[in-house]
C-alpha positions in Angstrom: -23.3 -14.3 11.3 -22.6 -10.9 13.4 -25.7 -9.8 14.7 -25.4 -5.9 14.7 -28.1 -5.3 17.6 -26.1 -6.4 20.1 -22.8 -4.5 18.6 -21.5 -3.3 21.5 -17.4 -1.9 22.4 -16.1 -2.9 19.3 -13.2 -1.2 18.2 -13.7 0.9 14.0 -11.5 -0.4 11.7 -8.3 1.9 10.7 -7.2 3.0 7.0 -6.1 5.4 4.7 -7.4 6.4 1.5 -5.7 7.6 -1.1 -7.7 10.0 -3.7 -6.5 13.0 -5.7 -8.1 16.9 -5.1 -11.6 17.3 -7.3 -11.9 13.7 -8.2 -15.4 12.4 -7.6 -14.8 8.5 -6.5 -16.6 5.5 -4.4 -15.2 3.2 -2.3 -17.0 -0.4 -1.9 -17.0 -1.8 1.5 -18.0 -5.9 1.9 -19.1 -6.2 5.6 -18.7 -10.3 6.7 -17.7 -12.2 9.7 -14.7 -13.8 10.3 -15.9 -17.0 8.5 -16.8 -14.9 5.6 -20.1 -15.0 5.8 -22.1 -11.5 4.8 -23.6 -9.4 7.6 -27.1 -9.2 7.2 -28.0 -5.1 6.3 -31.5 -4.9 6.2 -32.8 -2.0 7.4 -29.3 -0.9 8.3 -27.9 2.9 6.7 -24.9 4.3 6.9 -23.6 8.1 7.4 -20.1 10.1 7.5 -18.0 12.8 6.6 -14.7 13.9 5.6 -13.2 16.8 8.5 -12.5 19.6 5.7 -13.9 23.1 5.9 -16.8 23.3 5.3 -17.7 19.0 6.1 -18.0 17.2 3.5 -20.7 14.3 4.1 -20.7 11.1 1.9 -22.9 10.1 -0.3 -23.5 6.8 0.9 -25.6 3.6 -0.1 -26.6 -0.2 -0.1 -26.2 -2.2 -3.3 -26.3 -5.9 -3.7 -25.2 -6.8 0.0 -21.9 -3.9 -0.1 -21.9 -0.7 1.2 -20.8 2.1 -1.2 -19.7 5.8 0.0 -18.9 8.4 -2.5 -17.5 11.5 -2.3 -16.3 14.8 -4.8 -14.0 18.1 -4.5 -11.8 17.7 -1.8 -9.1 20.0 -1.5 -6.0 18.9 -1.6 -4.2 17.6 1.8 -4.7 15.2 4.9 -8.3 15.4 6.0 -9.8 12.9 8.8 -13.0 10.8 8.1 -15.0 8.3 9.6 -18.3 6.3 8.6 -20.6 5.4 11.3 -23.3 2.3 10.9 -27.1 3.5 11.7 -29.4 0.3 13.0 -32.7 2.4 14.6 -31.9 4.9 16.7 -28.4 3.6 17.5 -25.0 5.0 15.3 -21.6 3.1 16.1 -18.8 4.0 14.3 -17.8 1.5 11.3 -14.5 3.1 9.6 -12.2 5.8 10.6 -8.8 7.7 9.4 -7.4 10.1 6.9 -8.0 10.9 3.6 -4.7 11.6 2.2 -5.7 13.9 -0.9 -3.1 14.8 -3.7 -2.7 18.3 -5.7 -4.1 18.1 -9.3 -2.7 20.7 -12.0 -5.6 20.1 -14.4 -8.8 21.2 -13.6 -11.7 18.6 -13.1 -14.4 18.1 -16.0 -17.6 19.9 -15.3 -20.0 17.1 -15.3 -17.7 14.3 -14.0 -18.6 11.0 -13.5 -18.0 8.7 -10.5 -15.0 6.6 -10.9 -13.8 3.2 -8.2 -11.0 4.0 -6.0 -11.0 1.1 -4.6 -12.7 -2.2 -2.6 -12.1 -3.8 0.5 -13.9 -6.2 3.3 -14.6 -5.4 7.1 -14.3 -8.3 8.8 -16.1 -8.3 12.5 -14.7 -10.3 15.2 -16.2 -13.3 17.3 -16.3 -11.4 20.3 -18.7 -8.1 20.9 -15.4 -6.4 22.3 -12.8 -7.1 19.5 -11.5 -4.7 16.5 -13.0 -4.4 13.3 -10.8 -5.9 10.8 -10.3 -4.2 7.2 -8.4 -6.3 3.8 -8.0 -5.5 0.8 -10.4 -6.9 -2.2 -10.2 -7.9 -5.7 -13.7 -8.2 -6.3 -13.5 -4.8 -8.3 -10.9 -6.6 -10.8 -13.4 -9.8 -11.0 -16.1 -8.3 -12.0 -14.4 -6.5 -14.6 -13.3 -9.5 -16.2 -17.0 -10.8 -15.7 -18.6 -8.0 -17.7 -15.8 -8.4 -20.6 -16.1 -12.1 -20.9 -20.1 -11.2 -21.4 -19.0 -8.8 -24.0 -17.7 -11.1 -26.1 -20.1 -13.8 -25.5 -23.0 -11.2 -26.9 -21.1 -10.0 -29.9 -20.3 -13.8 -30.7 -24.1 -14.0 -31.0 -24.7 -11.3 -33.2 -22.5 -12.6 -35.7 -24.5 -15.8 -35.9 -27.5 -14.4 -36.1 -26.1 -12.2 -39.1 -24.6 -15.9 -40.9 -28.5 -16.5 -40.6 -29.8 -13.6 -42.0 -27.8 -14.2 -44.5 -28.8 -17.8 -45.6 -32.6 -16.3 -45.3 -31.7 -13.5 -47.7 -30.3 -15.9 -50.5 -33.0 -18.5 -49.6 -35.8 -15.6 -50.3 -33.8 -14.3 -53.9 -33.6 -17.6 -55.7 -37.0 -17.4 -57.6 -35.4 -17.0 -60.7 -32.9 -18.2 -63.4 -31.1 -14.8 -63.3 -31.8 -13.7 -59.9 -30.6 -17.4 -58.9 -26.8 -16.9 -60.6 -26.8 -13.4 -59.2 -27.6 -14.9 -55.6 -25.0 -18.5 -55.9 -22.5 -16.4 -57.0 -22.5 -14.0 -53.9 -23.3 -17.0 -51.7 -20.1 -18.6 -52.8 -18.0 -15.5 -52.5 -19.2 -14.4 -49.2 -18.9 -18.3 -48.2 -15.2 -18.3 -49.0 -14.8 -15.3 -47.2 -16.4 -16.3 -44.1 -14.2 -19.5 -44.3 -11.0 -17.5 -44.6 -11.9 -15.5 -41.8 -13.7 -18.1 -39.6 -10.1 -20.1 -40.4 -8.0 -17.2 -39.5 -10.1 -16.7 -36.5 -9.5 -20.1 -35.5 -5.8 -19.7 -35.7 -5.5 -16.2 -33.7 -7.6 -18.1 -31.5 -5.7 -21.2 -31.3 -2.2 -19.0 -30.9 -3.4 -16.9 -28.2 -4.4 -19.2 -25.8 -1.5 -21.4 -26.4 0.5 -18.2 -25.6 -1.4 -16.9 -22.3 -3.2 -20.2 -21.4 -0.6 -22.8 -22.1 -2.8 -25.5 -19.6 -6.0 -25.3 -21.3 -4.6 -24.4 -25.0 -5.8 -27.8 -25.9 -9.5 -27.4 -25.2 -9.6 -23.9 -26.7 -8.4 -24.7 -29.3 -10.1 -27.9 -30.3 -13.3 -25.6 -29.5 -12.4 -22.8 -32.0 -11.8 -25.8 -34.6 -15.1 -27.1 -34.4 -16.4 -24.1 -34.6 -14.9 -23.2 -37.5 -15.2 -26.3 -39.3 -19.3 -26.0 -37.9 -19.5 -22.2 -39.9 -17.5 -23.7 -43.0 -19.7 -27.1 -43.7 -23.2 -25.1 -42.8 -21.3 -22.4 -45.4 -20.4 -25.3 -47.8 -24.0 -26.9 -47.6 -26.1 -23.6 -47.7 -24.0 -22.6 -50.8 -24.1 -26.2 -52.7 -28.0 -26.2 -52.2 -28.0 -22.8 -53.7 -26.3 -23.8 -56.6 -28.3 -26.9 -56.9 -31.5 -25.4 -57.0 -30.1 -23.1 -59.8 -29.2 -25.8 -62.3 -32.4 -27.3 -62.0 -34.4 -24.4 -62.6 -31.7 -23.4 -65.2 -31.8 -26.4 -67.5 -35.4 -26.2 -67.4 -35.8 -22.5 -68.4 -32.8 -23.3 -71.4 -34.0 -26.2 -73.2 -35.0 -23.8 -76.4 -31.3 -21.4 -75.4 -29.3 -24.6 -74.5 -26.3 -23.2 -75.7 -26.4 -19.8 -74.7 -27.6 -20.8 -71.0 -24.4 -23.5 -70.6 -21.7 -20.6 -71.6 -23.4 -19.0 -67.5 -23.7 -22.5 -65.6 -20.0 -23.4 -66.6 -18.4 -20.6 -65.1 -20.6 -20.7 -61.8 -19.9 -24.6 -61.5 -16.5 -23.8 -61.6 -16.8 -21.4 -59.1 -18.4 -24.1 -56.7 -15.5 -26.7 -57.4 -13.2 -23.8 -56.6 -14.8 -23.1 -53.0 -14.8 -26.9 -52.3 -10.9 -27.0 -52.5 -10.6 -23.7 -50.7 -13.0 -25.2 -48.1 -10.9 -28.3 -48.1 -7.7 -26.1 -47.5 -9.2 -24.2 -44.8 -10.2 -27.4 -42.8 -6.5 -28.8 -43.5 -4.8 -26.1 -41.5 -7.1 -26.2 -39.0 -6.6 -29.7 -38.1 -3.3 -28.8 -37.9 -3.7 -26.0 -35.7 -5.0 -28.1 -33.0 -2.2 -31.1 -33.2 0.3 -28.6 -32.8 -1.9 -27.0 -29.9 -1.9 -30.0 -28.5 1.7 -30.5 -28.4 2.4 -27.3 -27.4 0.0 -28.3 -24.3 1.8 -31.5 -23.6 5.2 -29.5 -23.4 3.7 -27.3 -21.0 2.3 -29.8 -19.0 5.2 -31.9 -18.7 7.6 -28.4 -17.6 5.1 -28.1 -15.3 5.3 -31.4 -13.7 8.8 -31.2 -13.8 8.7 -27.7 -12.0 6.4 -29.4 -9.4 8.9 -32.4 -8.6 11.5 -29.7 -8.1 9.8 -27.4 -6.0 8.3 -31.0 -3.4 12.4 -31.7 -3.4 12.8 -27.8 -1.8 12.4 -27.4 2.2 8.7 -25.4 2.2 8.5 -22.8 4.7 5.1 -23.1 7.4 2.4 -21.2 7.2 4.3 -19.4 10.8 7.6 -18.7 8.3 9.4 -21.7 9.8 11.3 -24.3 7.7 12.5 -27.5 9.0 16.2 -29.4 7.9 16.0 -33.7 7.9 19.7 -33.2 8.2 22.7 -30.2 8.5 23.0 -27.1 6.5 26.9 -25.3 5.6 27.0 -22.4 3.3 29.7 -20.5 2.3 28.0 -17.2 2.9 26.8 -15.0 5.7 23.7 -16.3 7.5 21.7 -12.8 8.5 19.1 -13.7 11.2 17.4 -10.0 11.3 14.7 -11.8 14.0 17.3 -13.2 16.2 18.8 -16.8 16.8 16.9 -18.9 19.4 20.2 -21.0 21.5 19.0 -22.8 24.6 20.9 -20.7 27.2 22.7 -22.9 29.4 25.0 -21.6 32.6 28.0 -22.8 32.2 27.6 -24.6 28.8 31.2 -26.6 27.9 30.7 -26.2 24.3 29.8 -23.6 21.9 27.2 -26.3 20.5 25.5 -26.5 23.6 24.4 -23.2 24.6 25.6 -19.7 25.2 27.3 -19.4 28.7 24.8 -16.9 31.2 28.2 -15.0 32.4 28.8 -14.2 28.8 26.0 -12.5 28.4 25.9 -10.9 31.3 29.1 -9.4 30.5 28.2 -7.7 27.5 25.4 -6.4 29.2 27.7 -5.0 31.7 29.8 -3.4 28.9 26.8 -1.8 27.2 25.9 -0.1 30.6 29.5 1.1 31.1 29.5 2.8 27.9 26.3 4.7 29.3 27.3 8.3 30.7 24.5 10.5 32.5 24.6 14.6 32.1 23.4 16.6 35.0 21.1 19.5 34.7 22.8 22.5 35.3 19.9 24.3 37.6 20.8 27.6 38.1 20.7 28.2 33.9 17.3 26.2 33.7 14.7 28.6 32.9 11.1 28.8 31.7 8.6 31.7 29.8 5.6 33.0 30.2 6.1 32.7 34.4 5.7 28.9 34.4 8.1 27.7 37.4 10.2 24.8 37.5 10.7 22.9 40.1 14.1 20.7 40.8 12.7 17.7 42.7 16.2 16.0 42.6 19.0 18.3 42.1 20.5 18.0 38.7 18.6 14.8 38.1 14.9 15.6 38.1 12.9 18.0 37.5 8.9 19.4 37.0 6.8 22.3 35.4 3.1 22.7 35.7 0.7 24.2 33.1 -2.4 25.5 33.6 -5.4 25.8 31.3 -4.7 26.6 27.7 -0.6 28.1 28.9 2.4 27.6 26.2 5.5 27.8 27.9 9.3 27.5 26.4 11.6 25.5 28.6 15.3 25.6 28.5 17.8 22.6 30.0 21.5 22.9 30.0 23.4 19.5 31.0 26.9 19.0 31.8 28.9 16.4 34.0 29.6 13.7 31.0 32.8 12.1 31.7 35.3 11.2 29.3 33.4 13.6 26.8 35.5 15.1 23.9 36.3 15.2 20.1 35.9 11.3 18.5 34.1 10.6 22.1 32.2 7.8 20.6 28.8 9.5 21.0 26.1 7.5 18.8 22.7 8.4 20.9 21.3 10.4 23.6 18.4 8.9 25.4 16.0 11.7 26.8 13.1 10.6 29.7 11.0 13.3 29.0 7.6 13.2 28.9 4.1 16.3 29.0 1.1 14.9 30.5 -1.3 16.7 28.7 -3.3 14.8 26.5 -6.1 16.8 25.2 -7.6 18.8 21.8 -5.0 21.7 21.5 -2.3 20.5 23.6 1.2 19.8 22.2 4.8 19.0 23.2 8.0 19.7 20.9 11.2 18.3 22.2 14.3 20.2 19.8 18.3 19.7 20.3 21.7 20.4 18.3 23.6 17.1 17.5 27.2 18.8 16.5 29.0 21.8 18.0 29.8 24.0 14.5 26.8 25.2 13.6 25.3 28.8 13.9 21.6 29.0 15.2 19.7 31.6 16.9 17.0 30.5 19.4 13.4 31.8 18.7 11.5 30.9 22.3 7.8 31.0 22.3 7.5 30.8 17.9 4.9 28.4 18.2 4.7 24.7 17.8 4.7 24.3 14.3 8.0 26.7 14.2 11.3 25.9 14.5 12.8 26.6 17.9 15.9 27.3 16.7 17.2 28.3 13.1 20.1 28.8 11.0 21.6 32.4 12.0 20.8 34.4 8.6 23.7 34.5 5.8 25.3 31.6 7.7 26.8 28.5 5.6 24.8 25.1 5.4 26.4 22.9 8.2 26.3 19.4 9.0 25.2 20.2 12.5 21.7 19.7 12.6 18.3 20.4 14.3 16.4 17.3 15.8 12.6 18.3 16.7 10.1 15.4 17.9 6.4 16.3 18.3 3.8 15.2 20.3 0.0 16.3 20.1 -3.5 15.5 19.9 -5.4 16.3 16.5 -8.4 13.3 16.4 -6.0 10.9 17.9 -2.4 11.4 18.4 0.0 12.1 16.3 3.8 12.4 15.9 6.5 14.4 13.7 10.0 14.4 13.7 11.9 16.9 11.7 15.4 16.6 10.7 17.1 20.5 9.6 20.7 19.9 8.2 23.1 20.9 5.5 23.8 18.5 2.8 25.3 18.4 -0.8 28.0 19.6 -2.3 28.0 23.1 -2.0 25.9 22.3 1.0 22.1 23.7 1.2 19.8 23.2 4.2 16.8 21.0 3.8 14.1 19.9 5.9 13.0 16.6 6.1 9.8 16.1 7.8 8.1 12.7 9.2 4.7 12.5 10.4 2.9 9.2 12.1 -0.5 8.3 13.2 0.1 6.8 16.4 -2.8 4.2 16.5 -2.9 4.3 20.9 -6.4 4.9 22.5 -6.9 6.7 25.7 -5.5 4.2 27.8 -2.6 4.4 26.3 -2.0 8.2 26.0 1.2 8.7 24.1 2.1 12.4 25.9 1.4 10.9 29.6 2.9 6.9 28.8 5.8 8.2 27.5 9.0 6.9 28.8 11.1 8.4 26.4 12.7 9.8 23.5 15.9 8.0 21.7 18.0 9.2 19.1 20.6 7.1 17.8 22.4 5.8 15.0 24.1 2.5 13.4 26.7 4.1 11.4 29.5 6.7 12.6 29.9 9.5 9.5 28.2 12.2 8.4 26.4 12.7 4.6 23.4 11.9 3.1 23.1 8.4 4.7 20.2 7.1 6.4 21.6 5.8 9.7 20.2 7.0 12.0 16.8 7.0 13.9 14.4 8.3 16.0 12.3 6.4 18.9 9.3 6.6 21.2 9.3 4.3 24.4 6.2 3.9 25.8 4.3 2.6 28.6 0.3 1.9 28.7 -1.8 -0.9 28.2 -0.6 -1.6 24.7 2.1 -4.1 24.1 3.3 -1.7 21.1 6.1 -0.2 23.5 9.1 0.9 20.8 7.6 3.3 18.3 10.2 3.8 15.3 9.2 7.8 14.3 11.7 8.1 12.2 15.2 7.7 9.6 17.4 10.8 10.2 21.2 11.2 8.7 24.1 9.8 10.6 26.9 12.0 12.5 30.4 12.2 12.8 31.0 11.6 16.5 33.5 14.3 16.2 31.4 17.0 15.6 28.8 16.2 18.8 28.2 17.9 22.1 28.4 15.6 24.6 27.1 18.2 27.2 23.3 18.7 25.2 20.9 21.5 25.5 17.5 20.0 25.5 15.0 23.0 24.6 11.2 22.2 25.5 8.0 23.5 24.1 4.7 22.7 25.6 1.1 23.9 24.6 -1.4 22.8 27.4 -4.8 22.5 27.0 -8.4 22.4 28.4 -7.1 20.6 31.5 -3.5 21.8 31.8 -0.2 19.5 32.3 3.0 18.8 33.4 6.5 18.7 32.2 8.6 15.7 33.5 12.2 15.8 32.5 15.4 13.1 34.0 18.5 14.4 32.7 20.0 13.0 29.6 22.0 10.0 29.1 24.8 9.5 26.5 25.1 6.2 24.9 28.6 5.6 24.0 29.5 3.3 20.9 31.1 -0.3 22.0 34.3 0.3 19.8 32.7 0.8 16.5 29.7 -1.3 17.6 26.5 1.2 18.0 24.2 -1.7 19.5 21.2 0.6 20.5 19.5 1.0 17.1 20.0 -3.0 16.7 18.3 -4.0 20.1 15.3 -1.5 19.6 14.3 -3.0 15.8 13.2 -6.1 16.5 10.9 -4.9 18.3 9.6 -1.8 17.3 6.3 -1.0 15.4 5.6 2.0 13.0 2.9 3.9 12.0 4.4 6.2 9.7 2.1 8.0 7.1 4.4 10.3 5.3 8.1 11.5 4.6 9.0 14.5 2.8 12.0 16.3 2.6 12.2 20.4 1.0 14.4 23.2 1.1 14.5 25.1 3.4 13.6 28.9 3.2 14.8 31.5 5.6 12.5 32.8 7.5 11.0 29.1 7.9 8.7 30.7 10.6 7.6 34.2 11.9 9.1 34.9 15.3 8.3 35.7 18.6 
């Protein structure tokens, strides 16, 4: 059982909700710990907000052990929220992340009602210093099914109470001769119909659960048989006695009319014998609505057995995804091992059987390096705005600019010096050590470059950090050279988006396909000062609409999340690529200034056709991406300078 009073360093759980713009909803949060057992919330509240302008506070509450926060109206977008836990005079901080809110064409009703978006179950950690856990729940679905299965089991009642009322009522009309006829005659009827329907009943009943239920068709049905046999005898023997009583009573009121009253008993006699057989019937299909039930339930069984003795004869995979072979394995096909194949790495291993020989490997390593090529600043054409001065620590290599207090600055960084560049020069990535220490509310860092040489754009320095740097030159065709922008910045945590300007289609158009993460790193692990650098590469050579391509963040820090996949941009045609790059920097500093720390770039060359970069960086990597969206683009995009 977590004890919240001494709650102390815990880390709020993360997630996203998904809601729609002036839908009023509640979310249900289970609070347990990790054995499943329910926190105790006793004189514990709960308070938050959603970031929007103005705030918008939740309407939160305590029902039955779960914590419920509502909310209404939000406007349509990507709004942070968090929920904080109140025990005295002490608030932690429960829940945090983004409401992701959708447009809505039709307006909301005036007086609408609350509706569930959805359930889900904190779990708190062992330890005081661990991270709040969050999965999602089903309870929502359960109890749903709960309160329709009591449904049925109340209107089930009022019928029977009705078949009572009923016997009552011709019980309380037989007192006489006429009224007796008058009341056997519609106790018969509305006997024979109940039958038909309790039979039909049966047999809906009997087919529907041997159609959704197949395992326990036998029981339900043999239940909805004596049932319906039950409502038919009572029927049968309330109707009989009816009748009974009549032809007592009727042969004693005819004995001076004898004649006149047999020409009314015959009919209604014949009546009874008539439901009898009907009754008789009714029972009769029954019966054999449960024998074939139950072979219909044997049938199922026995596939089921059969699919059990298969499936124990199958290999099972661990509850670790591993699965283990008494013997060989040979397949015709391709064996794809996306995590990797585990060889015992022997130097100088005979046989292939044995091991993977250490000078092998090292070779390859040596032929990845080769096919490395660094660029050289060229320092005299480096330049800076807004007087920020950049200083070239190492010549060509290396090179710093410092920001002070709330300065935006746009940086410019010609390269050259790539041997054996040129047209089909095998260029599939650039890796770019570039980093901005500032880390604070309001400061950013936009890292843009061309990938191809045929393109027209005009550069737009100091636009802003939501602008683009550089944009098609105006009346210009759609190209496949493209714009690659990668952003860093702090907005209630830190956040990344790539964007990906290119010409596509046939005639071509430009488009803009935007990326944007939520980079789940805490202050220790500050994403614009642990930066190592950025990587752009691709595992396909070709240009279109193809996917090939993506973008990295290599980080440092305490975390062990070190690769960061940002995003899936289009391949290139090596043919079309500079291999000298321009890397253009933008850098908003703020409250406590920063610095920009730039190593030239290097090119990764393609091993033949082999572009092993993007392959050695996915098994590792880890992604936080929240959204991908890709629109036309309009020129102006952005206002400039």
């Amino acid at each position: 059982m977590v004890e919240l009073d001494t709650w102390a360093g815990l880390e709020p759980a993360v997630m996203d909700i998904k809601t729609v713009s002036g839908l009023a909803q509640v979310f249900e949060l289970t609070l347990t710990d990790s054995a499943g057992s329910a926190v105790e919330l006793d004189g514990v509240t709960f308070r938050g907000a959603v970031n929007t302008a103005p705030l918008r506070e939740f309407a939160c509450s305590v029902e039955g052990g779960k914590v419920l926060f509502g909310w209404s109206g939000l406007p349509a977008g990507r709004h942070s929220f968090d929920l904080y836990m109140v025990t005295g005079n002490v608030e932690r901080a429960l829940l945090r992340g983004a409401m992701v809110v959708s447009g809505r064409t039709m307006p909301p009703l005036e007086q609408e009602s609350y509706s569930v978006n959805d359930a889900a179950t904190l779990v708190f950690p062992d330890a005081v210093d661990g991270t709040i856990l969050i999965e999602l729940s089903e309870v929502g679905l359960v109890d749903l099914l709960n309160r329709r299965t009591g449904g049925f089991a109340e209107e089930g009642k009022k019928h029977l109470e009705s078949i009572r009322e009923l016997k009552e009522l011709i019980d309380g009309k037989v007192s006489g001769f006429g009224e007796v006829v008058d009341a056997a005659i519609t106790g018969i009827t509305e006997a024979g119909t109940a039958a038909a329907g309790a039979v039909e009943a049966g047999r809906t009943e009997a087919v529907n659960a041997v159609s959704s239920e197949k395992a326990g068709a036998l029981a339900a049905v043999k239940e909805a048989g004596e049932k319906a046999i039950t409502g038919i005898t009572e029927a049968g023997t309330a109707a009989a006695g009816a009748v009974e009583a009549g032809r007592t009573e009727a042969v004693n009121a005819v004995s001076s009319e004898k004649d006149e009253a047999m020409k009314k008993i015959s009919p209604l006699v014949e009546r009874v014998e008539t439901a009898k057989e009907e009754i008789d019937k009714a029972e009769s299909r029954v019966n054999t609505a449960v024998i074939n039930a139950g072979q219909s339930a044997q049938t199922a069984s026995d596939a089921a057995t059969a699919a059990q003795q298969a499936l124990a004869a199958i290999p099972q995979v661990d509850a670790a995804g591993n699965m283990t072979l008494a013997g060989g394995l040979t397949t015709a096909g391709t064996h794809n091992a996306n995590g990797g194949i585990n060889i015992p790495l022997a130097a100088g291993a005979p046989t292939d059987t044995m091991g993977i020989n250490r000078a092998y490997a090292l070779g390859m390593a040596h032929a990845a390096m080769m096919h490395q090529t660094r660029t050289y600043w060229v320092t005299s054409s480096c330049t800076a705005t807004n007087g920020v001065a950049i200083n070239h620590i190492a010549p060509g290599c290396y090179c710093e600019a410092i920001l002070a207090a709330n300065i935006r600055t746009s940086v410019t960084l010609p390269s050259a010096g790539a041997l054996g560049g040129g047209n089909y020069s095998k260029i599939v990535g650039y890796s770019l050590p570039i980093k901005f220490s500032g880390g604070a509310d309001g400061s950013a860092f936009k890292i843009s470059m061309i990938i191809g040489g045929s393109g027209q754009f005009d550069e737009y320095p100091d636009a802003g950090i939501d602008d683009f740097r550089l944009r098609p030159v105006v009346g210009s065709a759609a190209d496949i050279t493209r714009l690659v922008d990668v952003t860093l910045y702090y907005d209630n945590g830190y956040k990344a988006r790539v964007r990906e300007l290119i010409g596509i289609g046939s005639p071509k158009r430009y488009v803009v396909r935007s990326t944007l993460s939520n980079l789940d790193y805490n202050s220790n692990t500050n994403p614009c000062s642990a930066t190592y650098r950025i990587v752009i590469a691709q595992s396909e050579i070709g240009h279109g609409d193809a996917l090939a391509a993506g973008v990295w963040l290599v980080m440092g820090g305490l975390s062990n999340d070190t690769i960061i996949k940002l995003a899936d941009i289009r391949c290139w045609d090596t043919y079309h690529v500079l291999y000298a790059p321009v890397i253009y920097l933008d850098a908003q500093a703020g409250l406590y200034g920063g610095a920009i720390s730039a190593e030239s770039p290097t090119i990764i060359n393609g091993v033949g056709g082999n572009t092993y970069v993007r392959y050695g960086l996915e098994p590792y990597q880890k992604s936080w991406i929240t959204s991908v969206t890709e629109e036309p683009y309009t020129d102006p995009e952005q206002p400039t300078a």
